[in-house]
C-alpha positions in Angstrom: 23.5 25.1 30.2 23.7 27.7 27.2 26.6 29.2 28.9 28.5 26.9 29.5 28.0 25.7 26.0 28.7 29.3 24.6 32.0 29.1 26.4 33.1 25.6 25.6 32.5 26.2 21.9 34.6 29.7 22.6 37.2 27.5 23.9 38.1 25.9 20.6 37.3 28.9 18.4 38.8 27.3 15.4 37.3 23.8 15.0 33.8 25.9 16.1 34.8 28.6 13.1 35.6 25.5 10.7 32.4 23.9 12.3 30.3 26.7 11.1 31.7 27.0 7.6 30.4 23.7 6.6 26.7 24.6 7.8 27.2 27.8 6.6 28.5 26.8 3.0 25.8 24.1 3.1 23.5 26.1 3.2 24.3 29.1 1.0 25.5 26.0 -1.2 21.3 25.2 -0.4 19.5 28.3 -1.6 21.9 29.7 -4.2 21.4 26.3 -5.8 17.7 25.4 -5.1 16.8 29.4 -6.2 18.7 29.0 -9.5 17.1 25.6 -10.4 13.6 26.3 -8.9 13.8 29.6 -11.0 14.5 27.9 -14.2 12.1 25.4 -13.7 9.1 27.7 -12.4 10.4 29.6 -16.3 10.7 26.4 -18.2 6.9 25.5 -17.2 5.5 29.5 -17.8 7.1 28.9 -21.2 5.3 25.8 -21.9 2.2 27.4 -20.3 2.1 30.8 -22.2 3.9 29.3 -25.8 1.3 27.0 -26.7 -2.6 26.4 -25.1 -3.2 24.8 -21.7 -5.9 22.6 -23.3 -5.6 20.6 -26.9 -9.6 20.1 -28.2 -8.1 18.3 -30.9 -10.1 15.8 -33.7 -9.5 12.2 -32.6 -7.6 10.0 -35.0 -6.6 6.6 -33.6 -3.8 4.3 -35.2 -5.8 1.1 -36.6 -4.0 -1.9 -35.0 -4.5 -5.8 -36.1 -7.6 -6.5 -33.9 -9.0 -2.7 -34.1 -12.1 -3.5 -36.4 -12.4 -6.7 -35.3 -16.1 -5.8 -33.3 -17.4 -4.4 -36.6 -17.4 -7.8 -38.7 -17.5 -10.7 -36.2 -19.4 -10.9 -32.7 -18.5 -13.9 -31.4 -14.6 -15.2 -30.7 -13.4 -11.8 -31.3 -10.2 -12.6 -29.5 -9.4 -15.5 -32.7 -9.9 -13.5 -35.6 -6.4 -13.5 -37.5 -6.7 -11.3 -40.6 -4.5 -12.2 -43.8 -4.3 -8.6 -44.7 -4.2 -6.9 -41.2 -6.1 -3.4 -41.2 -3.8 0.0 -41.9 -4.5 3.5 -41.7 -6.6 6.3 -39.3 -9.8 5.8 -37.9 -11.6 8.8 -36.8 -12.3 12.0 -37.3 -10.6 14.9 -39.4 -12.2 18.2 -37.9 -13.5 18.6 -34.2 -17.3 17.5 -34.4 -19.8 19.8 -33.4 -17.5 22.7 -32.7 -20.1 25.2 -31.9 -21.6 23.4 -28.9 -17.9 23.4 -27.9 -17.8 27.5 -27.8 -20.5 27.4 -26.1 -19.4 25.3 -22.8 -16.2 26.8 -23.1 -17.8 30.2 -23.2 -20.1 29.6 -20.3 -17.3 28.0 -18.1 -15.7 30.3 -15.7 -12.8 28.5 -15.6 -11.8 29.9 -18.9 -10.0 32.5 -19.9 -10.2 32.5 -23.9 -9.9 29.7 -26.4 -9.3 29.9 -30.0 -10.4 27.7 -32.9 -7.7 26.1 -35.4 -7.1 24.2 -38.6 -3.8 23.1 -39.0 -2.3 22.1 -42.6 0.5 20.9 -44.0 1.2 23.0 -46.9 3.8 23.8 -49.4 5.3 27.4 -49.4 7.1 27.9 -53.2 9.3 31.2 -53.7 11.0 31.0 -57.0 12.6 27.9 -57.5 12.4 27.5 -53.2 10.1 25.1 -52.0 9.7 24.5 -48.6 6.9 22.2 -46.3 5.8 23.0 -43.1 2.3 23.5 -41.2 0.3 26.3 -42.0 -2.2 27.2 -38.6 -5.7 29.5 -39.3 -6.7 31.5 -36.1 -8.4 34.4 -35.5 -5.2 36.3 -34.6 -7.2 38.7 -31.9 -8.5 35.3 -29.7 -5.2 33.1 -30.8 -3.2 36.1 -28.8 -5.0 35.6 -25.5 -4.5 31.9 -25.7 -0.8 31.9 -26.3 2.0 34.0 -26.4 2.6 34.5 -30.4 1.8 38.0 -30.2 4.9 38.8 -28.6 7.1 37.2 -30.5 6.7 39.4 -33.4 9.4 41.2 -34.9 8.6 42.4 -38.1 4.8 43.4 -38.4 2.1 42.7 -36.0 -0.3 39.6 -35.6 -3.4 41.3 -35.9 -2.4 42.3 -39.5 -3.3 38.8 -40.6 -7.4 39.5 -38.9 -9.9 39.9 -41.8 -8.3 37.5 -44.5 -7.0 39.1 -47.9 -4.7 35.6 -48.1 -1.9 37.2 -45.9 0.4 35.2 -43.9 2.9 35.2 -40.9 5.7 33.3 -41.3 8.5 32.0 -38.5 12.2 33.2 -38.7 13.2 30.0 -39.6 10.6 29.0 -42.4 11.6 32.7 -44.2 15.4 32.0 -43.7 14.7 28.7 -45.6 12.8 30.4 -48.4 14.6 33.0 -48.6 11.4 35.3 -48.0 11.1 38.9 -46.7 8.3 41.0 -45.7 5.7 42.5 -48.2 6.9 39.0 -50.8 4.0 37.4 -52.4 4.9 33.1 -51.9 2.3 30.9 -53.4 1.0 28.0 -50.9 -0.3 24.7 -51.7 -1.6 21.6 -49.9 -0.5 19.3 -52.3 -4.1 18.5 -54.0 -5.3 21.9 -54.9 -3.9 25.1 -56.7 -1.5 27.4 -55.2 -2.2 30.6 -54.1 -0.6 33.6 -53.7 -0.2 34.9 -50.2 1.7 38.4 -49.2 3.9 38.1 -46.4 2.8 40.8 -43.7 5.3 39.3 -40.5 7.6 37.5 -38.8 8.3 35.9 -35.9 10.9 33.7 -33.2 9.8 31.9 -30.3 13.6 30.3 -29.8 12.3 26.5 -30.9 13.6 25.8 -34.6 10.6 23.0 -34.6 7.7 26.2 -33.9 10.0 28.7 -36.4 9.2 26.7 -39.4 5.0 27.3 -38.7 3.4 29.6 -40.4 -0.1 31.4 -39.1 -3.2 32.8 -41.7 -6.7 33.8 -41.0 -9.1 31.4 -40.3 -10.8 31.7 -43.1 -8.0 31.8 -45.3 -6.9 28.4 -44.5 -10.1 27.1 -44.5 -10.7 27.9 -48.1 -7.0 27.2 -49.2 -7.5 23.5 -47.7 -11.1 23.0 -49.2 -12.9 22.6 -45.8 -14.9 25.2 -45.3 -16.4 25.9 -41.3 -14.6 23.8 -40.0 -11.8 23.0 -37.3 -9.4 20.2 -36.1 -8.9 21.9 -32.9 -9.9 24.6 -30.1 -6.7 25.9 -27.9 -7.7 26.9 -24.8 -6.5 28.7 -21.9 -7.2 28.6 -18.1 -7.4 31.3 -15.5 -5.8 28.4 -13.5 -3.4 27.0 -15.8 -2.9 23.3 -12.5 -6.5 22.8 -13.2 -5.6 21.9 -17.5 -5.1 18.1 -16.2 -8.3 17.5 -14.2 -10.5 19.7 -17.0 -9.1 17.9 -19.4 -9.8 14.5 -18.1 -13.3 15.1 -17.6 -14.1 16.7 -20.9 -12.9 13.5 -22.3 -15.9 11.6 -20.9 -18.2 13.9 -22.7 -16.9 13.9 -25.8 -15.4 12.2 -28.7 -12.6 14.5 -29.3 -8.9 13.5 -27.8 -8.3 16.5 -25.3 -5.2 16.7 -24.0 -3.6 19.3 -21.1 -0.1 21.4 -21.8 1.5 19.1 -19.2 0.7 15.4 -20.8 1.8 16.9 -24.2 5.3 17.7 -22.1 5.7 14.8 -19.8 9.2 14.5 -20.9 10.3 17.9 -20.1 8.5 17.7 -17.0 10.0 14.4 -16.2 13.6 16.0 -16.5 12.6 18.6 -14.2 11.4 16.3 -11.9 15.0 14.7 -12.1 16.5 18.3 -11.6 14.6 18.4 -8.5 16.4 15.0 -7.3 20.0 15.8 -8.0 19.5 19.4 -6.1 18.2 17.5 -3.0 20.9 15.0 -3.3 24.1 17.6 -3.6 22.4 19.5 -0.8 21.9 16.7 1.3 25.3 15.4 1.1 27.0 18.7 1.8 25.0 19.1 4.8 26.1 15.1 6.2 29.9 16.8 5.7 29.2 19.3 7.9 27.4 16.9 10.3 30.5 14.8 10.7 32.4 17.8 11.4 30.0 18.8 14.2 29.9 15.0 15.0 33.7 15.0 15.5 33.9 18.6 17.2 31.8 17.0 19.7 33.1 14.1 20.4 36.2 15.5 21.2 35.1 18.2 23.4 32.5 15.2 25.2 36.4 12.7 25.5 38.6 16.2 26.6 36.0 17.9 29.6 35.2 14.5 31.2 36.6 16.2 34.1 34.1 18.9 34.0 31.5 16.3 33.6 32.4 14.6 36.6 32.4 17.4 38.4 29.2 18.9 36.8 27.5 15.6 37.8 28.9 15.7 41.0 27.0 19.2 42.1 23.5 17.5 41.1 23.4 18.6 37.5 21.6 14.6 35.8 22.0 13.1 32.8 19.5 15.0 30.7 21.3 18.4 32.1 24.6 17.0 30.6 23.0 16.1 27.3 21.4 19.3 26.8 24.6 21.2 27.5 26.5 19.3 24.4 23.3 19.0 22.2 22.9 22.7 22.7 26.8 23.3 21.7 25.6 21.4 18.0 22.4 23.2 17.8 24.1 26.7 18.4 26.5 25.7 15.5 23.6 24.7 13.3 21.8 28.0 13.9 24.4 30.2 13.9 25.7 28.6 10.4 22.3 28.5 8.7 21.5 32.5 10.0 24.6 33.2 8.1 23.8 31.0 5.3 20.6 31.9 4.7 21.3 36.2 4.6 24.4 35.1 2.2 22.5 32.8 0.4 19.8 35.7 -0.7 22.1 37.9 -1.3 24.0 35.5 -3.9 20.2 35.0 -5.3 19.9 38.7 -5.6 23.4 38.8 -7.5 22.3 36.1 -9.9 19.0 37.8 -10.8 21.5 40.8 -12.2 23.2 38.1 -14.6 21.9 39.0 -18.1 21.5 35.9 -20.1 20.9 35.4 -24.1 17.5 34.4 -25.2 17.0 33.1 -28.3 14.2 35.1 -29.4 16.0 39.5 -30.0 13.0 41.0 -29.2 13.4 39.9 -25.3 17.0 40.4 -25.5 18.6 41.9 -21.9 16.4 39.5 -20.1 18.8 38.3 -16.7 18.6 34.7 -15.0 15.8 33.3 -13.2 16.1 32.9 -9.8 13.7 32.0 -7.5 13.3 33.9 -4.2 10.3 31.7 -2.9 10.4 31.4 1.1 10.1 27.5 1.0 13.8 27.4 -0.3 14.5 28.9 3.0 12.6 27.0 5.3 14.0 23.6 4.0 17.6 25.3 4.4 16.7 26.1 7.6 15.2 22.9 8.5 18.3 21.0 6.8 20.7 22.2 8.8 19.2 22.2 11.8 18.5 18.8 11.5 21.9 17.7 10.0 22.9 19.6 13.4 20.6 17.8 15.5 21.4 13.9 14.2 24.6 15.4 14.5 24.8 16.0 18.2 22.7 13.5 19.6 25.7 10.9 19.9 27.9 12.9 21.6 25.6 14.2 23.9 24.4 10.7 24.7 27.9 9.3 25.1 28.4 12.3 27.7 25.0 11.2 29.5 26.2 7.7 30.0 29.8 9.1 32.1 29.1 9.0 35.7 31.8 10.2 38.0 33.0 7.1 39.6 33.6 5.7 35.8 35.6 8.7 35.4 37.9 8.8 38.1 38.4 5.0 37.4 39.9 5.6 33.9 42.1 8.5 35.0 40.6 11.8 34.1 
């Protein structure tokens, strides 16, 4: 049966060459596509996972809504209270309560790789007659560095030069470009209800988001005295040797304590979301390539099953049955499919190994000459594989069954 459907797809050698070009371009169309969006999406999410912590310990502060408080001054008929003046404001927490006993499970958890406490600020940064607010983070530069990739984003200076205190202060590109700052400047930074200091500018640093460029990071203990709070934190990064187990760690540290902890992938659900959209479109082009080139082997087929009934009368005449004759044309399909995705597939990685040579222009100079993304992972080429066989497949099964139902007498009756 394979030989005679080697030679019957040899007999029309250019609707079987224009055959395999649309399995072939399917699925090179397949992995070039699925490498270059699976590579930008497996970079997209080490971004999010190295740029900022895996896990928020952050101080809870819930919005007050119109029935919030209601519990604390009635206890009956709770549900028809109707306040005149409806309550405003935070209710909560400003720091993270009880931090130590908080570096102590997170130290004795093996799940964790480092964590670093923070107090964030708003602040006011004054140069001259240059004002500018943004949000000033304290950290312990040394254990801020193993949470999150800061570190490398330096370009002037180094973020260790902030450990120890001496009111020093790194400041984003962004946040200096508005000041008009440089390094080794003295700027003077207020929260807005106690004096200014004086802080010397010791580096500076882009990450490529404008929103993180305008933060600016001190010691620890610089902050906490510039704010008035001394010992204390409204938050604990944290980072994971396994960065999939942030959501399920973070869910159950939630029942145990009174802080709002949150993983790196519920504070990115939208960017996520659009990836997960990414992943929909790529399965959808794909997929409809691969139909095309299943009506083409569809209509190969069909034609060869309508112009050898002869043969197939006389093939069913020698003893060869039904299932004989539908394996011999679902074979010719499935040799097509094969062929066109073997082809596909060494083209398709070798188009994935040119891409990967594309340089592309990151937004933070110090990883400038960084190429594209592309993703070389073997499931991309098992679901090409499996695609076209299986476009192939649905492909050939009509044919073949429309050849299984000829008997002889049926064709010498209508002429062939």
């Amino acid at each position: 049966m394979i030989f005679l459907a080697m030679r019957y797809l040899l007999e029309r050698r250019k609707q079987t060459i224009f055959t395999l070009l649309g399995v072939f371009l399917g699925t090179v169309a397949y992995v070039g596509v699925s490498g270059f969006f699976k590579g930008f999406q497996d970079y997209m999410v080490q971004q999010l996972v190295d740029n900022t912590a895996q896990i928020h310990i952050q101080a809870r502060q819930d919005i007050l809504n119109d029935h919030k408080l209601d519990g604390a001054f009635f206890t009956q008929n709770t549900a028809h209270v109707f306040w005149i003046s409806p309550p405003s404001g935070l209710l909560g927490f400003h720091e993270v309560q009880n931090p130590q006993s908080w570096y102590e499970r997170l130290s004795a958890d093996k799940r964790v790789e480092a964590f670093s406490p923070l107090i964030s600020t708003p602040v006011l940064i004054t140069l001259a007659k240059n004002s500018v607010s943004a949000t000033l983070t304290g950290c312990n530069p040394l254990q801020q560095s193993k949470v999150t990739s800061i570190a490398k984003y330096m370009i002037e200076g180094q973020f260790s030069d902030i450990a120890g205190g001496g009111n020093r202060i790194i400041m984003g590109d962004e946040l200096m470009k508005r000041i008009g700052a440089a390094k080794d400047q003295i700027v003077f930074v207020s929260v807005g209800t106690r004096n200014a200091i004086p802080m010397k500018v010791v580096g500076r640093f882009i990450s490529g988001n404008r929103g993180a460029d305008l933060q600016a990071y001190a010691a620890l203990n610089d902050v906490q005295r510039l704010n008035g709070t001394p010992n204390r934190v409204n938050e604990i990064a944290v980072r994971l040797k396994d960065y999939t187990l942030a959501s399920a760690m973070a869910e159950n540290w939630s029942l145990v304590s009174p802080e709002k902890i949150e993983s790196w992938d519920q504070q990115n659900v939208n960017i996520l979301s659009v990836i997960k959209m990414q992943t929909t479109l790529r399965f959808t082009m794909i997929i409809a390539i691969l139909l095309v080139a299943g009506f083409g082997i569809y209509n190969v087929l069909n034609m060869t099953v309508t112009q050898k009934r002869q043969d197939i009368a006389i093939l069913r005449s020698m003893g060869y049955d039904s299932f004989d004759i539908v394996t011999l044309f679902f074979s010719q399909g499935m040799i097509v499919g094969l062929v066109g995705a073997i082809f596909g597939l060494i083209c398709g990685y070798l188009l994935c190994l040119y891409l990967q040579t594309i340089s592309f222009f990151p937004a933070n100079s110090s990883h400038a000459g960084e190429t594209l993304h592309i993703s070389l992972d073997m499931t991309i080429y098992l679901q090409a594989t499996l695609l076209a066989l299986l476009a192939s497949s649905v492909a050939s099964i009509l044919p073949a069954r429309a050849a299984e139902k000829l008997t002889p007498i049926e064709i010498i009756r209508t002429g062939a």
